[in-house]
Each structure stands twice: as structure tokens, then as C-alpha cells.
TIPA-813629 format. One record per residue (C-alpha): residue number from 1; residue in three letters; y, z, x. Coordinates in Angstrom, 1 decimal, padded with zeros to 4 digits. Each point is the difference from the previous one (the first is absolute). Example, Ala and Ser with C-alpha at 12.3 -4.5 7.8 and 13.67 -1.06 7.14 Angstrom:
REM residues 2
KOLLO	k	r	c2	c3	c1
KOLLO	1	Ala	-004.5	007.8	012.3
KOLLO	2	Ser	003.4	-000.7	001.4
END
This chain:
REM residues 153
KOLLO	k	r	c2	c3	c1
KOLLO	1	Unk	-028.1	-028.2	-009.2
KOLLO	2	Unk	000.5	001.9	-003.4
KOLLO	3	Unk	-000.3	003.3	002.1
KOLLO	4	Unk	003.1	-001.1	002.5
KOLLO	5	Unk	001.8	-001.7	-002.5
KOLLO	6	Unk	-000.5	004.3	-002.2
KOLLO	7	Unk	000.8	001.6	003.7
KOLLO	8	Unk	003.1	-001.9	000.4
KOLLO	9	Unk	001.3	000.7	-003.9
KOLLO	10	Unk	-001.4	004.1	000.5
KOLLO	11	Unk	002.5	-000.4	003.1
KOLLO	12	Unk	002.9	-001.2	-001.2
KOLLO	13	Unk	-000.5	002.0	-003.3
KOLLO	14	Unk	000.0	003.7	002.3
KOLLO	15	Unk	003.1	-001.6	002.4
KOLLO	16	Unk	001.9	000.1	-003.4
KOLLO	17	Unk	-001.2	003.1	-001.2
KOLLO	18	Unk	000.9	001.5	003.2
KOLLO	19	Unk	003.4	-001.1	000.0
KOLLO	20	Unk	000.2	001.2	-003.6
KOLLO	21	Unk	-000.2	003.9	001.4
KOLLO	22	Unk	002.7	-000.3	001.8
KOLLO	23	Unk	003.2	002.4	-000.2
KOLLO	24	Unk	002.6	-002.0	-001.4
KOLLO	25	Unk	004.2	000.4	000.7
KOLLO	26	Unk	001.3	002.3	-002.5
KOLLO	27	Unk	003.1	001.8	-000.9
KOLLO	28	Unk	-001.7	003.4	-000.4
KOLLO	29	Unk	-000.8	-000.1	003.7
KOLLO	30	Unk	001.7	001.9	002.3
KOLLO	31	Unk	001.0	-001.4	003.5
KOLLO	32	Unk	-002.8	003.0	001.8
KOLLO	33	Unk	-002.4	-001.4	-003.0
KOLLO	34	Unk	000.0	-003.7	001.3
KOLLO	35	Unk	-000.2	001.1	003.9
KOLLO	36	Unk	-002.6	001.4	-000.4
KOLLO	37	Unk	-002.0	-002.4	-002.2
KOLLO	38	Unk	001.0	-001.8	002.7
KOLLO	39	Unk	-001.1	001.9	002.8
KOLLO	40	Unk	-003.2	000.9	-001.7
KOLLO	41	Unk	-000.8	-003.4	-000.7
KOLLO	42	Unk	000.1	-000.8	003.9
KOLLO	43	Unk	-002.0	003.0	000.6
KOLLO	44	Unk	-003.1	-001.0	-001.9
KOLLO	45	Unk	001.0	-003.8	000.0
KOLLO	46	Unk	-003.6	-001.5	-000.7
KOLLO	47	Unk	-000.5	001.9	-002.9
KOLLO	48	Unk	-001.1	-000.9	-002.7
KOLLO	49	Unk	-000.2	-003.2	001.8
KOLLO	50	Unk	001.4	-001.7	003.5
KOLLO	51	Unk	004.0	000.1	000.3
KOLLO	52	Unk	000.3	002.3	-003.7
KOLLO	53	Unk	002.4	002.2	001.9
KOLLO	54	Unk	001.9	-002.9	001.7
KOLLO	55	Unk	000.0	-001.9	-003.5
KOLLO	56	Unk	001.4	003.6	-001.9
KOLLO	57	Unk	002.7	000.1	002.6
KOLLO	58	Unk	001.0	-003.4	-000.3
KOLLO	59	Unk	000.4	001.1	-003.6
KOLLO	60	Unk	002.7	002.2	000.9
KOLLO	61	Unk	001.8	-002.7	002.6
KOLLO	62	Unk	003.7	-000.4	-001.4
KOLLO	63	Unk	000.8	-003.5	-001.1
KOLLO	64	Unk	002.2	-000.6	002.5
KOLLO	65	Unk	-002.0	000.9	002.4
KOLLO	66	Unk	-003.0	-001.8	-001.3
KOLLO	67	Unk	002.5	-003.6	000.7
KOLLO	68	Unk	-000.4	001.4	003.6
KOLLO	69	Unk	-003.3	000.6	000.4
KOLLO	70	Unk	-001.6	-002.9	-002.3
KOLLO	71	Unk	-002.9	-000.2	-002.0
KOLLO	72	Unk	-003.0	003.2	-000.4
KOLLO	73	Unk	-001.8	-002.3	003.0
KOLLO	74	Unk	003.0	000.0	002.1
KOLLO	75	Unk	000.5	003.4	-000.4
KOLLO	76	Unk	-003.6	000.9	000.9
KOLLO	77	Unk	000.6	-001.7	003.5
KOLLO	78	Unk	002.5	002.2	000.3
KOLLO	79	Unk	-001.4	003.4	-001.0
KOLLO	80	Unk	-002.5	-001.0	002.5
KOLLO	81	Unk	002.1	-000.3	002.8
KOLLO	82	Unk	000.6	002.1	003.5
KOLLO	83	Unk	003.1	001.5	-002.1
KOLLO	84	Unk	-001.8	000.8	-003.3
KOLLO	85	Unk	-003.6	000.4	000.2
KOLLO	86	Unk	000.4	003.5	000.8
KOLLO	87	Unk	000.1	000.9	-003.3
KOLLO	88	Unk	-003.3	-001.8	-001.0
KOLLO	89	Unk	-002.4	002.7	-000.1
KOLLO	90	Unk	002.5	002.6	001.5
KOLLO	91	Unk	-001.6	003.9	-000.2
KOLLO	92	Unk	003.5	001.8	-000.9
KOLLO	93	Unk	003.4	000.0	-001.1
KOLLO	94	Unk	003.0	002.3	-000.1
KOLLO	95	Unk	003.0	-001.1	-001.7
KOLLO	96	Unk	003.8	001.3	000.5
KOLLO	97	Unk	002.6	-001.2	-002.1
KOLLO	98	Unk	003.2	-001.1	002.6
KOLLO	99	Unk	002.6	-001.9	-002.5
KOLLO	100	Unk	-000.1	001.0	-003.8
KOLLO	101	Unk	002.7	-002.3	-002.1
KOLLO	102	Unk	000.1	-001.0	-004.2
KOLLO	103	Unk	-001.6	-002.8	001.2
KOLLO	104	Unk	-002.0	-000.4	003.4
KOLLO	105	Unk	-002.0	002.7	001.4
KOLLO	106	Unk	-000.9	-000.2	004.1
KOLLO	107	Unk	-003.1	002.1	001.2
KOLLO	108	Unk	-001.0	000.2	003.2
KOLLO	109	Unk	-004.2	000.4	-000.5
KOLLO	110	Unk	-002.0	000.8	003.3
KOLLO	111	Unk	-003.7	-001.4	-000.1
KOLLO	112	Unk	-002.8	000.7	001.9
KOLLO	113	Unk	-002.1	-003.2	000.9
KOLLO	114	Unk	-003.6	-000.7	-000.5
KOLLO	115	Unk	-000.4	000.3	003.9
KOLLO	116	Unk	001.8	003.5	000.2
KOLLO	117	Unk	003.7	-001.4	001.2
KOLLO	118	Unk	003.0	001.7	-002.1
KOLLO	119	Unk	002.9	-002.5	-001.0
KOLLO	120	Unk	003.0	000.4	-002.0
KOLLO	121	Unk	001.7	-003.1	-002.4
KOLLO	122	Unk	003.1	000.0	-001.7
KOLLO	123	Unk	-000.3	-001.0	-003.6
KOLLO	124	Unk	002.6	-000.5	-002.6
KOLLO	125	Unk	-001.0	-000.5	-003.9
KOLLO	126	Unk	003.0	-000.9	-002.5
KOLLO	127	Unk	000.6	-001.0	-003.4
KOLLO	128	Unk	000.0	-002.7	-001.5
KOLLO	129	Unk	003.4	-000.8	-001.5
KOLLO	130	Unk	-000.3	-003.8	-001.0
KOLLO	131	Unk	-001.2	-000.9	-003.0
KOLLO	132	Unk	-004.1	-000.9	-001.0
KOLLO	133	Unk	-003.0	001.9	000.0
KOLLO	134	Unk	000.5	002.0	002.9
KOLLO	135	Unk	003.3	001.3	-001.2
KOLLO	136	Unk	000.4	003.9	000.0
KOLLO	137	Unk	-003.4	000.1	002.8
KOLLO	138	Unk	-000.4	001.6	002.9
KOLLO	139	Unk	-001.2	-002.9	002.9
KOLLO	140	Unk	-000.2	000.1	003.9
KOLLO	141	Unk	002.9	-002.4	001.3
KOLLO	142	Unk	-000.8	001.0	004.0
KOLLO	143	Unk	-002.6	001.5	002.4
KOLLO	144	Unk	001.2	000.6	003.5
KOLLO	145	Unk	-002.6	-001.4	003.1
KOLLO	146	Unk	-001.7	003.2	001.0
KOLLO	147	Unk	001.4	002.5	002.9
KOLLO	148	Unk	-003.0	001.4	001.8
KOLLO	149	Unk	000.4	003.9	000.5
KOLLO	150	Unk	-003.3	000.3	002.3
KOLLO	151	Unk	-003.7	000.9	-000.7
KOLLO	152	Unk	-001.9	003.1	-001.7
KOLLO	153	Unk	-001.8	002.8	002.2
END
């Protein structure tokens, strides 16, 4: 009993950690600079542990949009949907900036898929002009479903 009751504390103890490491919202971030946390983060989303990349990017969800999407759990359901889970895991990513502004930044960023299927989204980081802790920082605010552009030779 001792041994489970030290496995379950070791557990909850490296969750925490874990969470610790991750990239916080910052002023000194540039709108490219949080994308591709973002993106990064989906790309090798188990590591260091299961859902770190989904987790980091919900770090970076805008707080309006986070009203929309719910809590971290809710918006792991939807990262793993038809729509999302793309990303999860994806091999590669190009990135091409369409609307530049003071204050939102649009980039259309192409992916290629863990199964070898090339996609594009459409996704628009602002700032955030309200005040609190996130005033000043760069956060995603809206991810396009993806457009499928056909499969790789």
C-alpha cells in the first residue's frame, strides 16, 4: 500500500513539474514566436509527456477564445477531432504571413500530416488589448478547419 500510495504522490509530483516547463504568454514574444511554440508543440505533442504540445498550445489560446472552447479537457476533445488532429504529430510546416496589422496577424501555415496528406489552416494571433496578465501578449484567437490540398508523391 505504501508503494501505491509513493507512485501516486511521484505522479502527481512530475504532472506538476511538467506543467512547470511550459512556455508561458509574454510580451517579448512575437506573433511568428508563439505560432510556432504552437505549432511545435503539436508536432511532438507527447513530449515530455502525453498531450505537452496540446497543453503548450492551449497556453497560447486567447482568452476569448478559451470562453469558446472551455476548459484544457474540452479543448483536448477538440484538438483531437477530424478538424484538428492533424496537427498532432504532423511531420512539417510552412508558414506565410497573409494579413499583418498593429494588432492581429493572419498566417496561412500548410502542414503535412503524420499519414503524408498536405493541408492548409488559417490562423489569426492578436493582442491582447484588455487589461490583466495577458495584456501586451501575443495569443491565437482562431484556427481555420483544415482545406485538404491532396497527398505527397
Amino acid at each position: 500500500m505504501k508503494i501505491l500510495f509513493k507512485l501516486i504522490i511521484f505522479f502527481f509530483l512530475f504532472i506538476n513539474c511538467s506543467n512547470a516547463d511550459l512556455i508561458k504568454p509574454s510580451s517579448n514574444l512575437k506573433p511568428l514566436d508563439v505560432l510556432m511554440i504552437q505549432l511545435n508543440s503539436l508536432k511532438n505533442n507527447n513530449n515530455p509527456y502525453k498531450d505537452a504540445g496540446i497543453e503548450q498550445t492551449w497556453e497560447f489560446a486567447h482568452p476569448i477564445n478559451k470562453v469558446s472552447t472551455g476548459p484544457l479537457e474540452s479543448f483536448k476533445k477538440m484538438i483531437y477531432s477530424d478538424s484538428y488532429k492533424i496537427l498532432i504529430s504532423h511531420l512539417n510546416n510552412k508558414t506565410i504571413v497573409l494579413t499583418e496589422t498593429s494588432n492581429k496577424f493572419v498566417y496561412k501555415v500548410y502542414v503535412l500530416s503524420k499519414d503524408k496528406k498536405k493541408y492548409y489552416y488559417i490562423w489569426q494571433i492578436e493582442k491582447v488589448e484588455r487589461e490583466g496578465k495577458f495584456k501586451g501578449c501575443w495569443m491565437t484567437t482562431r484556427v481555420s478547419d483544415p482545406i485538404y490540398l491532396g497527398e505527397t508523391i
